[in-house]
N, C-alpha and C positions, 0 to 999 in steps of 0.2 A: 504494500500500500504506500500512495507518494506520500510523504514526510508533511507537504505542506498540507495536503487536507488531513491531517488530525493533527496540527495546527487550528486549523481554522475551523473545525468539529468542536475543541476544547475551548476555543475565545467564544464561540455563539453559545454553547453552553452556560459558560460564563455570564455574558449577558442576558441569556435568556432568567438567571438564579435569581440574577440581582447585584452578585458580590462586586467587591473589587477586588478584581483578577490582577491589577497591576498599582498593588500599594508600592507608594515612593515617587511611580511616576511623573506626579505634576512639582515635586522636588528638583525632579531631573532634569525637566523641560525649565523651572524657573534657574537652576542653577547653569545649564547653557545658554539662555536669553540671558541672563546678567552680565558671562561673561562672553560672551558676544556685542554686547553694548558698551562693554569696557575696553574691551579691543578695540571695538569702532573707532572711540571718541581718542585711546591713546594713538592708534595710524593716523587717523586726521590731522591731531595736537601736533603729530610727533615729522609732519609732511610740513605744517602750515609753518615750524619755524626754523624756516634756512639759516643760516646764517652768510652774512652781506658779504 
């Protein structure tokens, strides 16, 4: 049987329950948006001052 459908047998299960199948996740997602945003603004800062 392929791998990904039971994968994806075991997420719809999951949502069908109710539960959360993926504690931490929104951890994870806000801990690479933060530092994705800190990168941004340091390339930026780090371009905008040449020096003369």
């Amino acid at each position: 049987m392929n791998i990904s459908l039971l994968g994806a047998a075991g997420l719809q299960d999951c949502a069908d329950s109710g539960m959360d199948c993926m504690d931490g996740f929104g951890a994870l997602v806000l801990l690479y948006g933060g530092g994705f945003i800190l990168a941004s603004i340091w390339i930026s800062r780090a371009l905008s001052e040449r020096p003369m």
